[in-house]
Backbone atoms as SQL, in Angstrom:
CREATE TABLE atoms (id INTEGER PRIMARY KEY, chain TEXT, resi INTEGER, resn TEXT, atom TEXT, x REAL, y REAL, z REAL);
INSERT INTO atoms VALUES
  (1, 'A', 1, 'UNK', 'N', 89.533, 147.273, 52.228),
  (2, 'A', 1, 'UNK', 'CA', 90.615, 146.351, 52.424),
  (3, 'A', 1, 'UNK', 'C', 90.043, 145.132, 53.138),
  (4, 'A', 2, 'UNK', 'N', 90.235, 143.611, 52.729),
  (5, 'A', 2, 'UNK', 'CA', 90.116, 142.473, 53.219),
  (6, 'A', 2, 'UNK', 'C', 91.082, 142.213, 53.308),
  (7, 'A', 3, 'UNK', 'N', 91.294, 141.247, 54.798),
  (8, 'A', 3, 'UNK', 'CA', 92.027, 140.605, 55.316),
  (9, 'A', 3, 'UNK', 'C', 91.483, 139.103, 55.901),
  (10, 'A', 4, 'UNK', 'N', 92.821, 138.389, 55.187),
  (11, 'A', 4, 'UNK', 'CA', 92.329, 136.905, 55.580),
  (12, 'A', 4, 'UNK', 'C', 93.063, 136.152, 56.668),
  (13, 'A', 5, 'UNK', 'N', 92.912, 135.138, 57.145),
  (14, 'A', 5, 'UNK', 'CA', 93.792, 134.654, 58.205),
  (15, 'A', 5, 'UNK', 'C', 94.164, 133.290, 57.972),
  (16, 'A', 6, 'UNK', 'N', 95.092, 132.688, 58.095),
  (17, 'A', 6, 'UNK', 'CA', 95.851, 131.180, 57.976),
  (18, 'A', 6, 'UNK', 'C', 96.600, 131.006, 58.835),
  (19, 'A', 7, 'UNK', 'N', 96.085, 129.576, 59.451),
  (20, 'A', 7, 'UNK', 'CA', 96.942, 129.621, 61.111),
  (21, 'A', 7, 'UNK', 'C', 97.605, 128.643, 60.684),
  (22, 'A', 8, 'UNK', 'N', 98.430, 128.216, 61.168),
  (23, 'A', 8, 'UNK', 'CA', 99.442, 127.192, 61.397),
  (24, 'A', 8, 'UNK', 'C', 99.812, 126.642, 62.296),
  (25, 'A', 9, 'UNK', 'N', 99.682, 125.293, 63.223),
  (26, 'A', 9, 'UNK', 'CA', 100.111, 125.245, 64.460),
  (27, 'A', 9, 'UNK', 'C', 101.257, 124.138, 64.448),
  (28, 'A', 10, 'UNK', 'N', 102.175, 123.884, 65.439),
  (29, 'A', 10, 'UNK', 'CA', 103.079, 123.075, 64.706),
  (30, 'A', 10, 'UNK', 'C', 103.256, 123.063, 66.124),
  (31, 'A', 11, 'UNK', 'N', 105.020, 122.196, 66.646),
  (32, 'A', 11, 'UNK', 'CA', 104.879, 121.999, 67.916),
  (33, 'A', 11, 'UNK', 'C', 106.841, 122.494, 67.590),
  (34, 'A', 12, 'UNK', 'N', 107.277, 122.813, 68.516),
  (35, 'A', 12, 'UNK', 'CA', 108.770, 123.342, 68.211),
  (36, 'A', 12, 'UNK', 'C', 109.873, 121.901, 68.855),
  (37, 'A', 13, 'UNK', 'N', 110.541, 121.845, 68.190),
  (38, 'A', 13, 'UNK', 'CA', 111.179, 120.594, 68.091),
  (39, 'A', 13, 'UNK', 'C', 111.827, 120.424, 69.917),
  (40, 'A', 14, 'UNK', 'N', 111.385, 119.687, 70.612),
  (41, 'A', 14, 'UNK', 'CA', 111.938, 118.899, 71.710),
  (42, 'A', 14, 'UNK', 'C', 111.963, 119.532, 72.967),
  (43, 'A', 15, 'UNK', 'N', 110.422, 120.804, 72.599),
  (44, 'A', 15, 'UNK', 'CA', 110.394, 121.669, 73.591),
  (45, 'A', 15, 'UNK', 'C', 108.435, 121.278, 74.502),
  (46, 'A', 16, 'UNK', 'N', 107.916, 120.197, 73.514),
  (47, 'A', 16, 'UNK', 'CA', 106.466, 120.359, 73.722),
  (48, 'A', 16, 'UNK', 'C', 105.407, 121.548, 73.546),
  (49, 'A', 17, 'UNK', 'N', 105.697, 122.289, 73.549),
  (50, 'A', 17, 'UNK', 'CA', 105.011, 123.101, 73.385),
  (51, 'A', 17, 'UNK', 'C', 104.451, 123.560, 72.000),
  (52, 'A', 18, 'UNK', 'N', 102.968, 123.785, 71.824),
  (53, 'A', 18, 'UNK', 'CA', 103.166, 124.498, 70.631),
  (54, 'A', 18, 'UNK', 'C', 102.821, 125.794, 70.332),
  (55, 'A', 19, 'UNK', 'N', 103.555, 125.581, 68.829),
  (56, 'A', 19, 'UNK', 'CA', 103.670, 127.190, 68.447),
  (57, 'A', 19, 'UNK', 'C', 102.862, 127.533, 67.016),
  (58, 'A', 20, 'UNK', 'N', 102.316, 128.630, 67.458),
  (59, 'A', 20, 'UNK', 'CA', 101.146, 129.002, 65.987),
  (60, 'A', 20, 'UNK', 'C', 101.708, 130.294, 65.573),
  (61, 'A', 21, 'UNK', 'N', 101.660, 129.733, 63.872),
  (62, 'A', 21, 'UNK', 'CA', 102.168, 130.468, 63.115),
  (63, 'A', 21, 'UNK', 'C', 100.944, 131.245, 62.445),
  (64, 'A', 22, 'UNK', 'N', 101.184, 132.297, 62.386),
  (65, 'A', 22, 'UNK', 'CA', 100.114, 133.187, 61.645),
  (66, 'A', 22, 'UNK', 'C', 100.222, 133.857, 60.270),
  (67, 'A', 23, 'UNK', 'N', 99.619, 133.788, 59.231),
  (68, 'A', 23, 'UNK', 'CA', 100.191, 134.141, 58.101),
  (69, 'A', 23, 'UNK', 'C', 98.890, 135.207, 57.783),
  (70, 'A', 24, 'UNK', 'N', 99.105, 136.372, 57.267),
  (71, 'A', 24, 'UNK', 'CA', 98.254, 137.091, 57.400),
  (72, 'A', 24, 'UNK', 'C', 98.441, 137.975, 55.794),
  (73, 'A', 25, 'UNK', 'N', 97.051, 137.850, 54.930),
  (74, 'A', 25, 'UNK', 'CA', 97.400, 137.920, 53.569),
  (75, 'A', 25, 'UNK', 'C', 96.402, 139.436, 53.821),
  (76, 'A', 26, 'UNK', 'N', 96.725, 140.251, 52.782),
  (77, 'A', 26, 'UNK', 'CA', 95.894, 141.207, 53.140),
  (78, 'A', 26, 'UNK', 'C', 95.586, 141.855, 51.371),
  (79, 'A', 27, 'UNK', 'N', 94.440, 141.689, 51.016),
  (80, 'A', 27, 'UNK', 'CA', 93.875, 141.558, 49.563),
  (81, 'A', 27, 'UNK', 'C', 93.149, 143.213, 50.085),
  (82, 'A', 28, 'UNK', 'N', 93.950, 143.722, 48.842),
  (83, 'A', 28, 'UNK', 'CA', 93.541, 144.960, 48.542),
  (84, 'A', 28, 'UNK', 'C', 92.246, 145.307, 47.215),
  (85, 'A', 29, 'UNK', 'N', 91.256, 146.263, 47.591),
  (86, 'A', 29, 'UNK', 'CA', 89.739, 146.083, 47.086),
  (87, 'A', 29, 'UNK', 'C', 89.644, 147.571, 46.555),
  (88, 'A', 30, 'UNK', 'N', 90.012, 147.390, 44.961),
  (89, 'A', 30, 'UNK', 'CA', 90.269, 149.226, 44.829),
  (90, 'A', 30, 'UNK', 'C', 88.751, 149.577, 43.535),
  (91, 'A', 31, 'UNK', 'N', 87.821, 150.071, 43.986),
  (92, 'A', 31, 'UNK', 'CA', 86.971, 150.624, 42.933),
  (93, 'A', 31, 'UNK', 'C', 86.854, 151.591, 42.398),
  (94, 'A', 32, 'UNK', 'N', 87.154, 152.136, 40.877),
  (95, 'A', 32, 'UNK', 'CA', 87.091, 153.319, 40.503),
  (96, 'A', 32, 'UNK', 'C', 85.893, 153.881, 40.889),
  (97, 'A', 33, 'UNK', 'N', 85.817, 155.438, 40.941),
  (98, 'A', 33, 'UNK', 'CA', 84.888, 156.488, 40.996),
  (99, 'A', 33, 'UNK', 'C', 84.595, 157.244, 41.876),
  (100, 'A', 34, 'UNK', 'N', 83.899, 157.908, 42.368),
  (101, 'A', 34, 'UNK', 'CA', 83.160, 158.642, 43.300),
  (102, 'A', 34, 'UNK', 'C', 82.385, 157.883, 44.353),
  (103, 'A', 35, 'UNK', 'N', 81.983, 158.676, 45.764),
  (104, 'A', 35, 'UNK', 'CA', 81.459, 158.251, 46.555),
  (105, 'A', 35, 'UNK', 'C', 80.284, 159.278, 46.426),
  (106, 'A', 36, 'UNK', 'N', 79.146, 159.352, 46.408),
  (107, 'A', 36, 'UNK', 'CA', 77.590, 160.106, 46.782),
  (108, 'A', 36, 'UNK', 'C', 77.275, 159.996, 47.655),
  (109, 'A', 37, 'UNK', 'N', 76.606, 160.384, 48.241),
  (110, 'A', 37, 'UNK', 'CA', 75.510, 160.557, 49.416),
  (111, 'A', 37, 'UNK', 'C', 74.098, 161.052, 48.953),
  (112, 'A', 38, 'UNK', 'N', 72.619, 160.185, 48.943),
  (113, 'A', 38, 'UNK', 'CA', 71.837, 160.112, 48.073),
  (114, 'A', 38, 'UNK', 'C', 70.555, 159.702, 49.823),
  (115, 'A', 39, 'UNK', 'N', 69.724, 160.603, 49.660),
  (116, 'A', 39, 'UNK', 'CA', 68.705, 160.742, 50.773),
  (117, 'A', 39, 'UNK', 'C', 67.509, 160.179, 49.980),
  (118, 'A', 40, 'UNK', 'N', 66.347, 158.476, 50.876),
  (119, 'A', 40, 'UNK', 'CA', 65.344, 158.405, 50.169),
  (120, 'A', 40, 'UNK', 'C', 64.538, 157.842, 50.868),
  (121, 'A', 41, 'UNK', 'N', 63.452, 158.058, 50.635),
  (122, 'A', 41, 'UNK', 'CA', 62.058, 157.926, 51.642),
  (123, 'A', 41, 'UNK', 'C', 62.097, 156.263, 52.081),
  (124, 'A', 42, 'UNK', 'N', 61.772, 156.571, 52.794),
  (125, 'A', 42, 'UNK', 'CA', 61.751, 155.050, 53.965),
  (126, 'A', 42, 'UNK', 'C', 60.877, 153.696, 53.177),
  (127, 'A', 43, 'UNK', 'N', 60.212, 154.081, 52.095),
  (128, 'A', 43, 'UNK', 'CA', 59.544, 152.748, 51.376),
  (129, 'A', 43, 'UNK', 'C', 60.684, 152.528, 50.376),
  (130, 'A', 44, 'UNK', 'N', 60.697, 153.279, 50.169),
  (131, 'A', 44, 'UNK', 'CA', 62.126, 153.217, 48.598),
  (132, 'A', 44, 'UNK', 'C', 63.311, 152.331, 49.403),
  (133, 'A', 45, 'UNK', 'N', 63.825, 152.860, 50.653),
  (134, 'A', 45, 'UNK', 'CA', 64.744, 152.332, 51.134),
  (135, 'A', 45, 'UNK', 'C', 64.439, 150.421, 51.621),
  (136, 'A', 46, 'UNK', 'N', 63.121, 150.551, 52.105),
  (137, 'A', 46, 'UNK', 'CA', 62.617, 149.231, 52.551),
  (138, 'A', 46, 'UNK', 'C', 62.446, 148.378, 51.498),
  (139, 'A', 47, 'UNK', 'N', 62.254, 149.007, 50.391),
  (140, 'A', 47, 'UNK', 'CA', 61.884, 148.188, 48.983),
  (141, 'A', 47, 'UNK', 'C', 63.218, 147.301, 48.457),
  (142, 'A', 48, 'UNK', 'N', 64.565, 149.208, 48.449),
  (143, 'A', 48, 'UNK', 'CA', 65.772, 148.398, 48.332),
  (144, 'A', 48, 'UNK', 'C', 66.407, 147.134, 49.308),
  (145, 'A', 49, 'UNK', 'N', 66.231, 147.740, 50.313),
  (146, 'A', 49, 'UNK', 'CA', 66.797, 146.517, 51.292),
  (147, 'A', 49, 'UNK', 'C', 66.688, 145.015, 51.071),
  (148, 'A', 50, 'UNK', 'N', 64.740, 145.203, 50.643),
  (149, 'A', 50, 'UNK', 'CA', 64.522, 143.927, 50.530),
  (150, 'A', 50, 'UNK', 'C', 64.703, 142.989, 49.307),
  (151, 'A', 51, 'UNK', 'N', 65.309, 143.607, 48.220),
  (152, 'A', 51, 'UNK', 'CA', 65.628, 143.046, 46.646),
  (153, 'A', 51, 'UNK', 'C', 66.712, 142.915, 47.060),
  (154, 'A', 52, 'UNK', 'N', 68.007, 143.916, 47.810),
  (155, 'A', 52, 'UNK', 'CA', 69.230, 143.126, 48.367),
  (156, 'A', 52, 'UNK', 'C', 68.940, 141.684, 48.936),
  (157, 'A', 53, 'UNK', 'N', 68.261, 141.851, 49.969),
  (158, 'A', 53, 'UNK', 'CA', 68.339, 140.700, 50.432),
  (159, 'A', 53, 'UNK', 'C', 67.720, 139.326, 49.787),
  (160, 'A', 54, 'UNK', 'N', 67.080, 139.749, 48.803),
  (161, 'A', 54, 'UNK', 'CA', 66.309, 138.204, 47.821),
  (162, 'A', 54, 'UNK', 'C', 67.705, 138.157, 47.221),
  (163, 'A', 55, 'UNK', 'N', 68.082, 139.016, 46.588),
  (164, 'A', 55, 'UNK', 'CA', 69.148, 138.707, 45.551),
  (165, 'A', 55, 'UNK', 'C', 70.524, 138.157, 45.762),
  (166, 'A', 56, 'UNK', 'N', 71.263, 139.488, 47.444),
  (167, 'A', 56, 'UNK', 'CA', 72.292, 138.858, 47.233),
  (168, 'A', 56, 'UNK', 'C', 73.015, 139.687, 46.741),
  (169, 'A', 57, 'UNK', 'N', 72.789, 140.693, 46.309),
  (170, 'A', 57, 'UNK', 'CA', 73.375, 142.068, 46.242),
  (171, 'A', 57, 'UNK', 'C', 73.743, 143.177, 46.873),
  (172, 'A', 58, 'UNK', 'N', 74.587, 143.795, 46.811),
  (173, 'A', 58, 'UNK', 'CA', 74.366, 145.344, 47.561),
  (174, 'A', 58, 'UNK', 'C', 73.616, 146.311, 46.738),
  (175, 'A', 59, 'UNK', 'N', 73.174, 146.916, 47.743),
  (176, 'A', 59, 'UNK', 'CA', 72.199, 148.197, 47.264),
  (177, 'A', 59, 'UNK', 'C', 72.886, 148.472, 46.461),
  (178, 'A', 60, 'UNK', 'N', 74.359, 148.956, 46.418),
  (179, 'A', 60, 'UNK', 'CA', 74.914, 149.842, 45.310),
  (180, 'A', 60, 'UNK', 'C', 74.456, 149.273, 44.312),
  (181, 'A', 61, 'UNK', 'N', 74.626, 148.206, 44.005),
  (182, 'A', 61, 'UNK', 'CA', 74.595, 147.901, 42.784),
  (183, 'A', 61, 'UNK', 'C', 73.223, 148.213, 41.922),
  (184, 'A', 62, 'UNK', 'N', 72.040, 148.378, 42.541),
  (185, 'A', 62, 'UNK', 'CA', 70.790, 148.563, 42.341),
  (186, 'A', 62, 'UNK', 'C', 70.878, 149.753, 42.044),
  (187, 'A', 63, 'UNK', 'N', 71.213, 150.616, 43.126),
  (188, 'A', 63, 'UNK', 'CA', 71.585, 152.299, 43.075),
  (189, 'A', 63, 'UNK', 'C', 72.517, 152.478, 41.728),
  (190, 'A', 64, 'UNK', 'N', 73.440, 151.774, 41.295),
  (191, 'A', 64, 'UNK', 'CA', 74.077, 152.259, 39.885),
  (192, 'A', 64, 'UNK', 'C', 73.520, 151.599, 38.631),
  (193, 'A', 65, 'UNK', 'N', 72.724, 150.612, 39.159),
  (194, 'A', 65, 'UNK', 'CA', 72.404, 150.082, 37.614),
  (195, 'A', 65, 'UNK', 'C', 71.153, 151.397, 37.426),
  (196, 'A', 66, 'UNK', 'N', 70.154, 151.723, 38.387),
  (197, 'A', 66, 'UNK', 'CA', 68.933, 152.774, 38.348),
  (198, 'A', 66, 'UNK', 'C', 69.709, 154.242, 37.831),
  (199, 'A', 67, 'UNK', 'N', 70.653, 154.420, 38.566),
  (200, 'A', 67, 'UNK', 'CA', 71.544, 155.529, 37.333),
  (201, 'A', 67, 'UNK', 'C', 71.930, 155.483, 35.939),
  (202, 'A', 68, 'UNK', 'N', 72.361, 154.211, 35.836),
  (203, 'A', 68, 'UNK', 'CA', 72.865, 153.981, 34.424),
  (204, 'A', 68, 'UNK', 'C', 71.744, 154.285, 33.527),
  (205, 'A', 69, 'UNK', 'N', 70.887, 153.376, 33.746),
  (206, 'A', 69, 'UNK', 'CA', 69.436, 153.150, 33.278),
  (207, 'A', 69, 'UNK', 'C', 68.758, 154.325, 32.688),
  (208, 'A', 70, 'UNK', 'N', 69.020, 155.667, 33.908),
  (209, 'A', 70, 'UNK', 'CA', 67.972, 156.789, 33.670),
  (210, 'A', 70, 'UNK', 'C', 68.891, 158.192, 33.581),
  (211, 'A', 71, 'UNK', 'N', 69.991, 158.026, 33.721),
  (212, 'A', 71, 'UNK', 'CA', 71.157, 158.839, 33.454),
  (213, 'A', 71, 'UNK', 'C', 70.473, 159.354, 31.911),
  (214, 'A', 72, 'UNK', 'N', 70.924, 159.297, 30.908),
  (215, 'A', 72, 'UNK', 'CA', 70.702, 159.606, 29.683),
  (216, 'A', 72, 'UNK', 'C', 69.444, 160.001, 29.256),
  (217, 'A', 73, 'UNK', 'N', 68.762, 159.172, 29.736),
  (218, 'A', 73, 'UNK', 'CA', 67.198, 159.806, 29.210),
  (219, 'A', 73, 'UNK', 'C', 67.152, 161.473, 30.184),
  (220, 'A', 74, 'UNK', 'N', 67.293, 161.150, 31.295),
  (221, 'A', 74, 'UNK', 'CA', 67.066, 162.549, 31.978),
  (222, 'A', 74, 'UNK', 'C', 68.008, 163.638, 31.283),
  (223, 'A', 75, 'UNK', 'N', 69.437, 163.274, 30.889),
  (224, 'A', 75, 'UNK', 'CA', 70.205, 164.303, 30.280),
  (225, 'A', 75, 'UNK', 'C', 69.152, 165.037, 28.864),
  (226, 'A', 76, 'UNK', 'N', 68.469, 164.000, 28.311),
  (227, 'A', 76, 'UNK', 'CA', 67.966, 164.249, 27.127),
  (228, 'A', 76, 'UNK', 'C', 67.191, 165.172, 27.244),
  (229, 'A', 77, 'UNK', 'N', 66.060, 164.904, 27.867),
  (230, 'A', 77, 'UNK', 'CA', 64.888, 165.842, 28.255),
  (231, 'A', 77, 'UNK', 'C', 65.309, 166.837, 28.661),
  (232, 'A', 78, 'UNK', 'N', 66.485, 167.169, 29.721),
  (233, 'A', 78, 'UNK', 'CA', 66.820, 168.558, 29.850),
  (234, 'A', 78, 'UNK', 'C', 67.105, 169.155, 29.263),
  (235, 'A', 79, 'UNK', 'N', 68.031, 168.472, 27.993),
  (236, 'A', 79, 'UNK', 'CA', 68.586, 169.384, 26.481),
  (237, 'A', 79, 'UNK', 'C', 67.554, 169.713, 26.066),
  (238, 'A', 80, 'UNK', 'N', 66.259, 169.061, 25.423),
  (239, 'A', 80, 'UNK', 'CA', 65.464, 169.043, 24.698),
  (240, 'A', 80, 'UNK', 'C', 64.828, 170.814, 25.534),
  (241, 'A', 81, 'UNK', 'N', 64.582, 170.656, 27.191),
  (242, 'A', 81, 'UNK', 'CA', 64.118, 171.850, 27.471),
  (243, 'A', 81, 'UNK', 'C', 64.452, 172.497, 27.315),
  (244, 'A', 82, 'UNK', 'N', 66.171, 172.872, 27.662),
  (245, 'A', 82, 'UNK', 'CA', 66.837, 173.995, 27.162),
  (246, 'A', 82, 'UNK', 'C', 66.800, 174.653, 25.448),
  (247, 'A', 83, 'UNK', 'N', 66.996, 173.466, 24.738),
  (248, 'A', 83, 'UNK', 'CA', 66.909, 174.108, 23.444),
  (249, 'A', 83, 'UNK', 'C', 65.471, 174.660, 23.224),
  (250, 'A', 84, 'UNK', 'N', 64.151, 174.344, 24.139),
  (251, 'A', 84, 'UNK', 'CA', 63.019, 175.354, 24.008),
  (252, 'A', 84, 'UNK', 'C', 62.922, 176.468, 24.095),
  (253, 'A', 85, 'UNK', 'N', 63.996, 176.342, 25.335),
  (254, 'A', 85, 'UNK', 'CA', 64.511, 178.017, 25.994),
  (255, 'A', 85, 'UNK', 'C', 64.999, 178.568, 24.798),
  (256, 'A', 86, 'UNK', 'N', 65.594, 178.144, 24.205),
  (257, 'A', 86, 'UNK', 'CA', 66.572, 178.883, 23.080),
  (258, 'A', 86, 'UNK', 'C', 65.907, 178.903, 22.247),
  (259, 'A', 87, 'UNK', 'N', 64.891, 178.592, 21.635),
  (260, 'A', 87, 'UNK', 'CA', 63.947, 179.067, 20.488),
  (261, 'A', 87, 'UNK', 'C', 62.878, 180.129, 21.095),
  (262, 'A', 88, 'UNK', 'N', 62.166, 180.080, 22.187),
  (263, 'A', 88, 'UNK', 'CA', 61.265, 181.133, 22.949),
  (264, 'A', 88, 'UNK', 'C', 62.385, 182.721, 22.981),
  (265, 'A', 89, 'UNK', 'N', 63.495, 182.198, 23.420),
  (266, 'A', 89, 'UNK', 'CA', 64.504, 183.185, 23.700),
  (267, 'A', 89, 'UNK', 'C', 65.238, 183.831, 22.297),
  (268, 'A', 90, 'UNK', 'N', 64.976, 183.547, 21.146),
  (269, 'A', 90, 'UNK', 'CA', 64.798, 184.140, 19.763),
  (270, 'A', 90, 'UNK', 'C', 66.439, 183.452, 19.306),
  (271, 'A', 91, 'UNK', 'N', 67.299, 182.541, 20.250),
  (272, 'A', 91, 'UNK', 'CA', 68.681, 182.039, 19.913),
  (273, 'A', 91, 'UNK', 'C', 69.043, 180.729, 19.569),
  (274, 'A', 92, 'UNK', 'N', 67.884, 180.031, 19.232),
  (275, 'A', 92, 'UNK', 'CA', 67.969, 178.736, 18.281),
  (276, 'A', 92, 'UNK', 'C', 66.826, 179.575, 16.940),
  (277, 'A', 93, 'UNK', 'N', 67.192, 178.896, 15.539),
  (278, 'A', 93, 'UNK', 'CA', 66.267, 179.055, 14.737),
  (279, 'A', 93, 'UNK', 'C', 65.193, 177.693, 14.539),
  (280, 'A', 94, 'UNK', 'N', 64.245, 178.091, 14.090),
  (281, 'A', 94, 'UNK', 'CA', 63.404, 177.114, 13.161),
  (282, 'A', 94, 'UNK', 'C', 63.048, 176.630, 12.490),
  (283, 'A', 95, 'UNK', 'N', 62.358, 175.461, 11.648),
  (284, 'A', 95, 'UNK', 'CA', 62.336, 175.691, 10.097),
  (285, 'A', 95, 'UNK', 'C', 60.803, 175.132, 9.994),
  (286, 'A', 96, 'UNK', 'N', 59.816, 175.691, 9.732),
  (287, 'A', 96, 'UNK', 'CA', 58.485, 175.891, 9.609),
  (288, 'A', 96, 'UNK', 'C', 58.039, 173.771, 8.648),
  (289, 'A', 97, 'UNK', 'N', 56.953, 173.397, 9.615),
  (290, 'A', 97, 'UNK', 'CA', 56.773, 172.193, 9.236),
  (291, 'A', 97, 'UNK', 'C', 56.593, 172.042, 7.301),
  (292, 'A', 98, 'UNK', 'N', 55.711, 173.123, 6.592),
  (293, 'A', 98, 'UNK', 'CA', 55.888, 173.001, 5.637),
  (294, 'A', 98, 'UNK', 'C', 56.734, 173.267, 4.197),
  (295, 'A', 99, 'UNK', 'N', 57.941, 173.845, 5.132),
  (296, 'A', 99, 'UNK', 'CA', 59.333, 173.725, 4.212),
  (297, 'A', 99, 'UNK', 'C', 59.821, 172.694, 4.218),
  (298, 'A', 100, 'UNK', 'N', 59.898, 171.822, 5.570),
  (299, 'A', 100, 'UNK', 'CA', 60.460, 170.402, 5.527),
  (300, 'A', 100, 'UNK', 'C', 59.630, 169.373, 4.664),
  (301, 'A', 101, 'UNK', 'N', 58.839, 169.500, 4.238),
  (302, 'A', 101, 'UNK', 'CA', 57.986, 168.355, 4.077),
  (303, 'A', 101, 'UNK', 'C', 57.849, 168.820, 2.576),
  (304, 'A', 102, 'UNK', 'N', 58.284, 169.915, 2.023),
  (305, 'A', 102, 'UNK', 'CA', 58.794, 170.056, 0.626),
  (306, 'A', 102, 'UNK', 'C', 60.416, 169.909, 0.372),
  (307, 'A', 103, 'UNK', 'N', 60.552, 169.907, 1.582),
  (308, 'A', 103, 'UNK', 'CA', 62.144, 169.885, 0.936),
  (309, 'A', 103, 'UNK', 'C', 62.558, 167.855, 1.137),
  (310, 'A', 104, 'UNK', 'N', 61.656, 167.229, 1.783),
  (311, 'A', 104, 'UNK', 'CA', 61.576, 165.487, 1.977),
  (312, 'A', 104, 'UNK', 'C', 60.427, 165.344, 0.919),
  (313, 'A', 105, 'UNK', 'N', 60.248, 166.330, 0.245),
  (314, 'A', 105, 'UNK', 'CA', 59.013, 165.580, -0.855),
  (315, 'A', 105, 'UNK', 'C', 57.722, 165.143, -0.341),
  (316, 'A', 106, 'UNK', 'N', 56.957, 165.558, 1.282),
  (317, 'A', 106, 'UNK', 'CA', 56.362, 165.009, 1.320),
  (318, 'A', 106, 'UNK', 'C', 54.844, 165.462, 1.643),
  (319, 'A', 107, 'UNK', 'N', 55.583, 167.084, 0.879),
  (320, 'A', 107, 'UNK', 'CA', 53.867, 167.503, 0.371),
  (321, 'A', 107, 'UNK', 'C', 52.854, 167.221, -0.400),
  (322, 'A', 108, 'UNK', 'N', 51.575, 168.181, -0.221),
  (323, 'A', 108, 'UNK', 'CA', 50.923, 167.592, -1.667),
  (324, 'A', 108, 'UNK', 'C', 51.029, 167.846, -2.611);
């Protein structure tokens, strides 16, 4: 939540004195998602700090674009391991390199 301030000073009619008016706007800051908590070695952190500060950014933003970025590839590779598991483990099948390459024509 941000809050801004707008003063107003004015003087009250035939009394001298003045009187400040305060107008007080209060801009609500709503971001979808989750909050993490993410532990990282003191160069990583010094590294981030200091690209915040060239840039002008918050860390987060560094911290979610480096997720976005590597999110998917890491999902991949883990499938890819698991489905190893599942062929070692006799519960994916196979299909032997030289059936494919007759059945794409691209034997001899």
């Amino acid at each position: 939540m941000a809050f801004t301030l707008g003063w107003l000073v004015g003087c009250l009619s035939g009394c001298g004195e003045p009187l400040i008016l305060a107008r007080i706007t209060c801009k609500h800051v709503y971001m979808s998602g989750s909050v993490i908590s993410l532990r990282i070695d003191d160069e990583q952190k010094r590294r981030l700090d200091e690209l915040s500060r060239r840039t002008g950014r918050p860390c987060s933003f560094y911290l979610r674009e480096a997720l976005s970025a590597h999110l998917a590839d890491l999902e991949y590779v883990y499938r890819l391991e698991e489905e190893a598991a599942q062929v070692r483990r006799g519960e994916l099948g196979t299909v032997p390199l030289s059936q494919l390459e007759r059945e794409c024509g691209l034997g001899d």
